[in-house]
Backbone as ProteinMPNN parsed JSONL, in Angstrom:
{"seq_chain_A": "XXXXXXXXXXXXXXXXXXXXXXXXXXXXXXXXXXXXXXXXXXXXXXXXXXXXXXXXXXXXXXXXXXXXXXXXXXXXXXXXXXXXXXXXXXXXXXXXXXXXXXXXXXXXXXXXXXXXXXXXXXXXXXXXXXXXXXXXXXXXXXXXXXX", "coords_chain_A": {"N_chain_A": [[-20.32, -44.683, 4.88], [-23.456, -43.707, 3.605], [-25.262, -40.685, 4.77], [-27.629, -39.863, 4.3], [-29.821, -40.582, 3.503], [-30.492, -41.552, 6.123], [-33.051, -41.892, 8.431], [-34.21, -38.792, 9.854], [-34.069, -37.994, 13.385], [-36.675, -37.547, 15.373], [-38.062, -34.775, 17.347], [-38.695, -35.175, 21.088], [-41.235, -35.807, 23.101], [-43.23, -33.76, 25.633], [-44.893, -35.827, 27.321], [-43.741, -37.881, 27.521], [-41.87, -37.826, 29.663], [-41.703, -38.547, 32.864], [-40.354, -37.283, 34.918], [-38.909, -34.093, 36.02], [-36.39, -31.367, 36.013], [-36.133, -28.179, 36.789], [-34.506, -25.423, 35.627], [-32.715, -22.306, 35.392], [-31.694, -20.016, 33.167], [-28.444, -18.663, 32.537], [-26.652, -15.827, 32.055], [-24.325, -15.986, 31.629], [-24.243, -18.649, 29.934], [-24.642, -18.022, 27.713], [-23.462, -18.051, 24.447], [-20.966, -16.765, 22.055], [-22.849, -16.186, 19.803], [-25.393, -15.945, 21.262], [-27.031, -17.371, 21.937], [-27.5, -20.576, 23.886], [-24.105, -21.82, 24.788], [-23.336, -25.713, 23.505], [-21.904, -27.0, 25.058], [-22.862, -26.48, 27.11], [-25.275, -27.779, 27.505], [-24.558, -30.563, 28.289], [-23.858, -29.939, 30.552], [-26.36, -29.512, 32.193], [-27.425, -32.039, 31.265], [-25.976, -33.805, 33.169], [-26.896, -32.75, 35.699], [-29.921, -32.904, 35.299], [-29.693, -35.312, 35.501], [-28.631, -36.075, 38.126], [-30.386, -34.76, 39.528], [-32.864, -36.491, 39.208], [-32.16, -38.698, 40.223], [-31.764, -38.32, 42.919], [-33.952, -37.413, 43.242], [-35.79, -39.326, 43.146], [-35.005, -40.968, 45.193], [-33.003, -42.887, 44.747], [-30.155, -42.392, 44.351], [-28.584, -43.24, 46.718], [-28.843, -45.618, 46.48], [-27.037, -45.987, 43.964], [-24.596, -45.167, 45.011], [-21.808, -44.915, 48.047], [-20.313, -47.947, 47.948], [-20.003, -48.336, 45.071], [-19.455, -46.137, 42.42], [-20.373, -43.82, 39.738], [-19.601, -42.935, 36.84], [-19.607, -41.187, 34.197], [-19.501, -42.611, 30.6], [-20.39, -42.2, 28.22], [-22.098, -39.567, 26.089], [-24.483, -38.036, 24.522], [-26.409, -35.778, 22.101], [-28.6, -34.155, 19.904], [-29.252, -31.109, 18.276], [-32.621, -29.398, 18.049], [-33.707, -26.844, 17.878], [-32.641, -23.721, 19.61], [-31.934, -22.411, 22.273], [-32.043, -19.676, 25.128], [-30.404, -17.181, 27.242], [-32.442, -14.412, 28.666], [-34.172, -16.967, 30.617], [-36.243, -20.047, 30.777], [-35.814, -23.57, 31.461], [-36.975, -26.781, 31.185], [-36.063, -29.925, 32.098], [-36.443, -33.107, 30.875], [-36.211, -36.329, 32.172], [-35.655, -39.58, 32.078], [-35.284, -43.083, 32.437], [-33.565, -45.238, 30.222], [-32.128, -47.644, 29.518], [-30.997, -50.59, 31.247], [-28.26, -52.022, 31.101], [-25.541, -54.926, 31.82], [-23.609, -53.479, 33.804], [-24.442, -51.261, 33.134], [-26.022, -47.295, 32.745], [-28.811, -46.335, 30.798], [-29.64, -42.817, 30.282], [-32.485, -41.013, 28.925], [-32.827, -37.875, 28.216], [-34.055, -34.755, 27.543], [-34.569, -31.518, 26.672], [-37.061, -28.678, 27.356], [-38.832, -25.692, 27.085], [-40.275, -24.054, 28.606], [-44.463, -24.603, 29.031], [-44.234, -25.452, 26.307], [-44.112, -28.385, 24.009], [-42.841, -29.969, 22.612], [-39.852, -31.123, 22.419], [-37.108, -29.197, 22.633], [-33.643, -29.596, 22.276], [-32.289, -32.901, 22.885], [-30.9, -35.923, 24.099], [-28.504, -38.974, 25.112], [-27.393, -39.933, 28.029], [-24.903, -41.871, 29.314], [-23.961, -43.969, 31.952], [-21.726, -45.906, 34.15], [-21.706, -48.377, 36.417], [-19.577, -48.928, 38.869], [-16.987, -50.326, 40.886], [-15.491, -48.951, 43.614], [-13.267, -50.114, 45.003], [-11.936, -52.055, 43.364], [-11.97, -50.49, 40.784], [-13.22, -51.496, 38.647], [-15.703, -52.475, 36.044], [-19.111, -52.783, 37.927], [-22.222, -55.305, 39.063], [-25.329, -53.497, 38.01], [-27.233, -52.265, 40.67], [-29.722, -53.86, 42.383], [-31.495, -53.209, 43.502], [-32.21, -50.632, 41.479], [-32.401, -51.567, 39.325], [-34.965, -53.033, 39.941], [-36.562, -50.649, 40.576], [-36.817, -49.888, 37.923], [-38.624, -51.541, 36.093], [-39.252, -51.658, 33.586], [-37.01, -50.802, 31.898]], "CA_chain_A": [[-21.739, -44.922, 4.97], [-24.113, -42.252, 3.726], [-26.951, -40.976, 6.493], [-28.288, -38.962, 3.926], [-31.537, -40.987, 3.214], [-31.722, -42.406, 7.12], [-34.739, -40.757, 8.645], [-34.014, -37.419, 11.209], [-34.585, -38.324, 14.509], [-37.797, -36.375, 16.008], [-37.977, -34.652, 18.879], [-39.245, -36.159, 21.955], [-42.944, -35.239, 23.632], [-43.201, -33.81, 26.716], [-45.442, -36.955, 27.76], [-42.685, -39.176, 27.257], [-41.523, -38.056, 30.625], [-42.576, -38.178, 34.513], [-39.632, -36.191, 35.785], [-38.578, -32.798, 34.853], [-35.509, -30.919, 36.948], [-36.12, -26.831, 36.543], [-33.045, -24.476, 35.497], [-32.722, -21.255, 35.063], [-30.509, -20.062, 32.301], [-27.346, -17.938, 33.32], [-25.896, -14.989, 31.307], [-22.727, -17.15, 31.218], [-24.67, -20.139, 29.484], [-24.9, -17.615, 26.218], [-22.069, -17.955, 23.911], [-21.251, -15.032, 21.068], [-24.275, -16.323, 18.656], [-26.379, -15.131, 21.464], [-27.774, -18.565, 22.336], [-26.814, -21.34, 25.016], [-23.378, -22.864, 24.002], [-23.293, -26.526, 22.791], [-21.222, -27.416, 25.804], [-23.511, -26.494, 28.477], [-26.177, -29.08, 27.661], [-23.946, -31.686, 28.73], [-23.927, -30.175, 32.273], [-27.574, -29.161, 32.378], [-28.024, -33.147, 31.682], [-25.958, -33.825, 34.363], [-27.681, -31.751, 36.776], [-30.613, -33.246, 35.419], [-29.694, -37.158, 35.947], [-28.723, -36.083, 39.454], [-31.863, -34.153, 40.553], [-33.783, -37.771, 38.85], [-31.764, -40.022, 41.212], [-32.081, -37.561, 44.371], [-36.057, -37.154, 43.666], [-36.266, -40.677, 43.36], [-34.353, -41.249, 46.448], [-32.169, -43.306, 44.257], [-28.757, -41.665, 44.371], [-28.105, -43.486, 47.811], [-28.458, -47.187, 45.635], [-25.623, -45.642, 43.373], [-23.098, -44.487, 45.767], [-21.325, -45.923, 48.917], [-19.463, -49.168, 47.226], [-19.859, -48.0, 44.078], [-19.283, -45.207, 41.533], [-21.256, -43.768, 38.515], [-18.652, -42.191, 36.031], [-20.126, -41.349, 32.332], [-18.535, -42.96, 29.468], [-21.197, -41.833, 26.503], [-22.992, -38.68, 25.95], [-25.394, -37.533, 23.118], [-27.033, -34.336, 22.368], [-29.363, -33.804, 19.194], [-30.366, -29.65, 18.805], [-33.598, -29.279, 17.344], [-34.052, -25.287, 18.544], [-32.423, -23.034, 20.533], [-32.676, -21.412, 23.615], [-30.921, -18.699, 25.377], [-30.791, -16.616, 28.511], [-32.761, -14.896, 29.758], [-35.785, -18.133, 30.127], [-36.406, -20.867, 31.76], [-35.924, -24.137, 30.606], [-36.97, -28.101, 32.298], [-35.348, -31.156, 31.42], [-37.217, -34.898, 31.393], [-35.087, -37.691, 32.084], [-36.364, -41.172, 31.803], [-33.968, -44.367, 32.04], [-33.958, -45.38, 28.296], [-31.891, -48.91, 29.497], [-30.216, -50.747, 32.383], [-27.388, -53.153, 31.004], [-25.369, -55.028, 33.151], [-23.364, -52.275, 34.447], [-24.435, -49.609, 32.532], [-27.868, -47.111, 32.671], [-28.721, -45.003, 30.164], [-30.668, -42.138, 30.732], [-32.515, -40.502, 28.173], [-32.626, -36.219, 28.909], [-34.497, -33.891, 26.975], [-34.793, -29.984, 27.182], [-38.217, -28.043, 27.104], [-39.128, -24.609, 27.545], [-42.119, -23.629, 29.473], [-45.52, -24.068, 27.77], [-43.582, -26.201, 25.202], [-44.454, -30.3, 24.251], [-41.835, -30.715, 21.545], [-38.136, -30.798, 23.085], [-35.623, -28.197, 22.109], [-32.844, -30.346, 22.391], [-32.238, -34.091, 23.72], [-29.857, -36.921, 24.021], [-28.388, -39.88, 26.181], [-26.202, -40.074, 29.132], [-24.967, -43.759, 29.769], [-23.4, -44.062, 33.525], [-21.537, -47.196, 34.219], [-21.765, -48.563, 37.785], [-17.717, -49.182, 38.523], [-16.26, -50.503, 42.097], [-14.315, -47.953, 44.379], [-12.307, -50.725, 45.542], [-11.264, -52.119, 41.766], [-12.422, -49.683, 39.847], [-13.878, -51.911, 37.758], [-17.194, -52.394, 35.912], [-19.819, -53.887, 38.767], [-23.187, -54.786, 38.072], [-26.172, -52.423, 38.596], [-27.516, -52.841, 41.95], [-30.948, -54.785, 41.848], [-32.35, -52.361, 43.936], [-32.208, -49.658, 40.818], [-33.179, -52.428, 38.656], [-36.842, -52.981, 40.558], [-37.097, -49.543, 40.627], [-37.406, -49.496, 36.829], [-38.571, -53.293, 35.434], [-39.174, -51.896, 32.123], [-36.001, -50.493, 31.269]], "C_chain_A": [[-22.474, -43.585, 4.857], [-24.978, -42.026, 4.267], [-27.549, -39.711, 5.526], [-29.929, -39.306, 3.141], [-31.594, -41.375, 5.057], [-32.319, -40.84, 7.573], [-34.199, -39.642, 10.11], [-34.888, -37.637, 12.153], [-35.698, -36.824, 15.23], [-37.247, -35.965, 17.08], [-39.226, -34.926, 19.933], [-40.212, -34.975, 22.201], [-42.542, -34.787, 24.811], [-43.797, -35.184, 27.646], [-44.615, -37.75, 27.665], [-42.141, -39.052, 28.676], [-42.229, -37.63, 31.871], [-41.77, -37.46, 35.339], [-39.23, -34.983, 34.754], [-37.863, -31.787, 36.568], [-35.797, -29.262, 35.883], [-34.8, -26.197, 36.536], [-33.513, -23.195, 35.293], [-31.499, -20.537, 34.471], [-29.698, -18.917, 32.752], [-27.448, -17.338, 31.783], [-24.578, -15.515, 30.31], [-23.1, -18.613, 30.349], [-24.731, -19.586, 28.094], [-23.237, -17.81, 25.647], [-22.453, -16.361, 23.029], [-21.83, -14.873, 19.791], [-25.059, -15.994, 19.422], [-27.405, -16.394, 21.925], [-26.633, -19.698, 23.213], [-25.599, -22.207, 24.089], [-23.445, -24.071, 24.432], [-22.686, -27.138, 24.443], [-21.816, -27.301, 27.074], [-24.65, -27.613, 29.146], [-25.699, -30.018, 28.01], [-23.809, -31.488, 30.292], [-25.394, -29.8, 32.579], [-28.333, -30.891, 32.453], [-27.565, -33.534, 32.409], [-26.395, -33.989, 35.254], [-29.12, -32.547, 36.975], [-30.973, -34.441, 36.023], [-29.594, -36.806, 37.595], [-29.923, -35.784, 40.275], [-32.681, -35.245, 40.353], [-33.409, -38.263, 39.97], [-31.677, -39.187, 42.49], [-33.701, -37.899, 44.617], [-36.413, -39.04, 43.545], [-35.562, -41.67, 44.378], [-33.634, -42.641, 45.898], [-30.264, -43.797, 44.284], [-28.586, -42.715, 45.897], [-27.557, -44.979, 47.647], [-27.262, -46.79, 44.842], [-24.543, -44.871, 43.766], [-22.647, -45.536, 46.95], [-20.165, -46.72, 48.232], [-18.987, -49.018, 46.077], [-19.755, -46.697, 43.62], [-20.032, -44.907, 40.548], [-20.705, -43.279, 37.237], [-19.448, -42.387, 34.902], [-19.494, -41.612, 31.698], [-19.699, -42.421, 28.59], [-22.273, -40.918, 26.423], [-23.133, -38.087, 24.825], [-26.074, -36.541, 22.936], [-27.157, -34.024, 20.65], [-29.673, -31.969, 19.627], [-31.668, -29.822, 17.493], [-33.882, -27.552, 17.279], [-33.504, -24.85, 19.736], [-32.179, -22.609, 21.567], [-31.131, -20.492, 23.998], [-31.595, -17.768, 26.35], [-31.417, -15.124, 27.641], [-33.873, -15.761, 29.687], [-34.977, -19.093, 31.107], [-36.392, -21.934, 31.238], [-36.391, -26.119, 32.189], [-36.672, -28.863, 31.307], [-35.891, -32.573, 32.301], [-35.964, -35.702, 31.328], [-36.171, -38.731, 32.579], [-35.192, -42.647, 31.926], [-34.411, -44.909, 30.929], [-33.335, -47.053, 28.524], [-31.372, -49.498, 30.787], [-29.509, -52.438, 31.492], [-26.883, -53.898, 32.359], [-24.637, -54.146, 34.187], [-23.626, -50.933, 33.957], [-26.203, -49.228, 32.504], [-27.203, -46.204, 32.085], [-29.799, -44.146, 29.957], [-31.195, -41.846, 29.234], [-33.258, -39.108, 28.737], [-33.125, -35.371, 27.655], [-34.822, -32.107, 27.352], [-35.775, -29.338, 26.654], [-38.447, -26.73, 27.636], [-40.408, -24.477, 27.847], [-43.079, -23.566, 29.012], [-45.296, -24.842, 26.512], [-44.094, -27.799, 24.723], [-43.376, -30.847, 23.349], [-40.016, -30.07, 22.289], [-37.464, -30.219, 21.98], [-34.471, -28.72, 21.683], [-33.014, -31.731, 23.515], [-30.772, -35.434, 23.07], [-29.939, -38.036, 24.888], [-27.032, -39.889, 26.849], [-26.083, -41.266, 29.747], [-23.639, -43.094, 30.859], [-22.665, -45.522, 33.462], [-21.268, -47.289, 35.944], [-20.441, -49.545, 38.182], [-17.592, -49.07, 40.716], [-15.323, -49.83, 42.324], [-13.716, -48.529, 44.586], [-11.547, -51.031, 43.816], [-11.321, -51.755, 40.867], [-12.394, -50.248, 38.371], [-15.099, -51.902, 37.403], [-18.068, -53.17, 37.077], [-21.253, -53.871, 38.15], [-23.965, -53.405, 38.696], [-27.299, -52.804, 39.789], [-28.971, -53.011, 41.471], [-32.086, -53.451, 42.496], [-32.999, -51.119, 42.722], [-33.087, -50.464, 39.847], [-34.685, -52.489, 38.908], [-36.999, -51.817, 40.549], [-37.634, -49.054, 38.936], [-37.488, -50.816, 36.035], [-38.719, -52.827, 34.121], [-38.281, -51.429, 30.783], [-34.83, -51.584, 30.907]], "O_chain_A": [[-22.321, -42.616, 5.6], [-25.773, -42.943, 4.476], [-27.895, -38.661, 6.067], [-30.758, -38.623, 2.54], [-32.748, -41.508, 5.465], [-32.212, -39.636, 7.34], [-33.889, -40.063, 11.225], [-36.112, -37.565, 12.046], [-35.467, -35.634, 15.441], [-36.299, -36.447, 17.7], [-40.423, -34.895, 19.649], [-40.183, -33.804, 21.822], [-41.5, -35.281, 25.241], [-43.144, -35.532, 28.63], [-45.18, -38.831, 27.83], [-41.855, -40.156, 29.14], [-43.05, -36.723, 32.0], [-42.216, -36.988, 36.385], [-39.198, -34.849, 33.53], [-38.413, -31.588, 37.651], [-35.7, -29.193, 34.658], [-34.009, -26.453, 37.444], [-34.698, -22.999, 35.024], [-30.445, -20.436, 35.099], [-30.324, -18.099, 33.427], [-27.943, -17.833, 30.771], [-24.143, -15.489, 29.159], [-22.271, -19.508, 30.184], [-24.859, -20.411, 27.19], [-22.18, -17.726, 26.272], [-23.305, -15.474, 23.09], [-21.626, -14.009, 18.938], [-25.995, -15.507, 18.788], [-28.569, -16.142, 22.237], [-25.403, -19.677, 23.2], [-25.814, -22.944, 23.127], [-23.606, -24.142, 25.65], [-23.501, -27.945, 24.889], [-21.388, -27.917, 28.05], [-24.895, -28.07, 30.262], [-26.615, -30.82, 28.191], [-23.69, -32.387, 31.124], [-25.463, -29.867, 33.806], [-29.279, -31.197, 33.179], [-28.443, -34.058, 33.094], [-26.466, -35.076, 35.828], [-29.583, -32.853, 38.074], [-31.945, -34.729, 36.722], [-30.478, -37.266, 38.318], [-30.343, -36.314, 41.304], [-33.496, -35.315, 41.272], [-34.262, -38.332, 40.854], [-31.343, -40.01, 43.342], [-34.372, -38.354, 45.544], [-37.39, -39.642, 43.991], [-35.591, -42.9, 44.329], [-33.709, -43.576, 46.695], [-29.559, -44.806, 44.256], [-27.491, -42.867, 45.355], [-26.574, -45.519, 48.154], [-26.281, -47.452, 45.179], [-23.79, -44.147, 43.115], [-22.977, -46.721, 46.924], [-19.115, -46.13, 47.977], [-17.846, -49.374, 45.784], [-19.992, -45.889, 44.518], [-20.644, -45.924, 40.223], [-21.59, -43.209, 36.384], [-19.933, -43.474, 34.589], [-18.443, -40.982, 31.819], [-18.825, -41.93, 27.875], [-23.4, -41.351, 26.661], [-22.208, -37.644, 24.144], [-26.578, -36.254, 24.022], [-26.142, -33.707, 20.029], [-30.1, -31.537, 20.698], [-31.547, -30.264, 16.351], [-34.422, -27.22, 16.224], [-33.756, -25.407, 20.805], [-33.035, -21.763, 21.308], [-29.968, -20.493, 23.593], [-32.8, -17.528, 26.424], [-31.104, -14.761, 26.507], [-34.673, -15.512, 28.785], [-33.935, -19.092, 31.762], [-37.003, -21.821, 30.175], [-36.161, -26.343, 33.378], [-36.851, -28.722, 30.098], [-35.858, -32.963, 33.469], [-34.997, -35.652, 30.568], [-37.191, -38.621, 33.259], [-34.298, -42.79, 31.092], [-35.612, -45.041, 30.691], [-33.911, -47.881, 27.818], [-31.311, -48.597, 31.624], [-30.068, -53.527, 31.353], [-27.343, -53.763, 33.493], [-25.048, -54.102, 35.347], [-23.16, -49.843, 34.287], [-27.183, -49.962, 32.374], [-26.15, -45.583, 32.226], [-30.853, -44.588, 29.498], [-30.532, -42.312, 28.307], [-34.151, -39.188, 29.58], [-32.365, -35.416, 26.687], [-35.33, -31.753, 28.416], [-35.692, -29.224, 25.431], [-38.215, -26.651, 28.842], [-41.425, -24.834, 27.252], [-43.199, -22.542, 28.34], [-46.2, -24.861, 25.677], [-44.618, -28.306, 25.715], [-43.064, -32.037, 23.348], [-39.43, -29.004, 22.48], [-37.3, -30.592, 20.818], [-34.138, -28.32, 20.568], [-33.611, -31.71, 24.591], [-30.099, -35.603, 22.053], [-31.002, -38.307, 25.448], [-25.909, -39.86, 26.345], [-26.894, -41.723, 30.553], [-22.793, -42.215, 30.691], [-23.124, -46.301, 32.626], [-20.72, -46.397, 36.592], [-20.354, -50.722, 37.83], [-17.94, -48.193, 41.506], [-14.323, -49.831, 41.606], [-12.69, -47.849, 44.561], [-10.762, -50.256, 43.269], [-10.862, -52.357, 39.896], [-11.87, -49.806, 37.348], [-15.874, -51.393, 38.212], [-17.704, -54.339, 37.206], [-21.664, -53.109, 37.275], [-23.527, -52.569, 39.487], [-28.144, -53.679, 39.6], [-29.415, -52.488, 40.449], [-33.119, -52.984, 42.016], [-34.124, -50.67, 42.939], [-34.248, -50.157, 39.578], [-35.507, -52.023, 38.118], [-38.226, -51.741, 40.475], [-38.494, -48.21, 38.682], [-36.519, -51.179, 35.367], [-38.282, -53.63, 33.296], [-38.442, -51.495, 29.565], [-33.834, -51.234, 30.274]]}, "name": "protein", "num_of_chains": 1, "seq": "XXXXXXXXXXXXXXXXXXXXXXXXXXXXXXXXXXXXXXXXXXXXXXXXXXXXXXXXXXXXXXXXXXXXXXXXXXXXXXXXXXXXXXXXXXXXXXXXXXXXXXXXXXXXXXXXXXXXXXXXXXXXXXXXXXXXXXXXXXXXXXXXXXX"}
């Protein structure tokens, strides 16, 4: 299949999101092009999904009984970045299946409206006892009806 007519995904607005988790880029986050390696954005969204479900006093509905393990992560670069700077990352819930949420995580530098880089981090909500898929607790659900 050729993706050389479909259309290049934009990058996201800052207005697209109501949270935004602050970092501050490490020395150790540069690779030896001199910019953040490829591999770090995957823990920077992380970081980010966690500081969402803390600040939204969340995180307490997805633990206990259950588990949150990632099965599927995505990461578009549009531009750059690299220590030393400052960078914030929006997260938004982009869906809530029946066991699965998927965030959607973007990275902005200070002063910025067009994201640097962005992607999606799908969670699946999995029983400690059978470590199977369970669903997603209702409580998380009402917390976002239009995902």
């Amino acid at each position: 299949m050729s993706t050389q007519n479909a259309e290049r995904p934009s990058a996201a607005q800052r207005t697209s999101f109501d949270f935004f988790e602050h970092m501050t880029l490490r020395y150790a986050d540069n690779d030896a092009n001199g910019h953040v390696n490829n591999a770090h954005y995957y823990s920077f969204f992380d970081t980010a999904v966690e500081g969402y479900l803390r600040h939204t006093k969340l995180r307490q509905v997805l633990a206990g009984e259950i588990s949150t393990p990632v099965v599927a992560s995505s990461c578009r670069y549009f531009q750059e970045i690299a220590y030393p700077g400052e960078i914030e990352l929006g997260v938004r819930v982009a869906r809530i299946g029946r066991s699965s949420i998927t965030y959607e995580v973007a990275i902005f530098v200070p002063g910025e409206s067009m994201a640097r880089a962005q992607g999606n981090f799908t969670t699946v909500a999995t029983s400690r006892e059978s470590k199977r898929p369970t669903e997603v607790p209702q409580a998380f659900r009402a917390a976002h009806p239009k995902a």
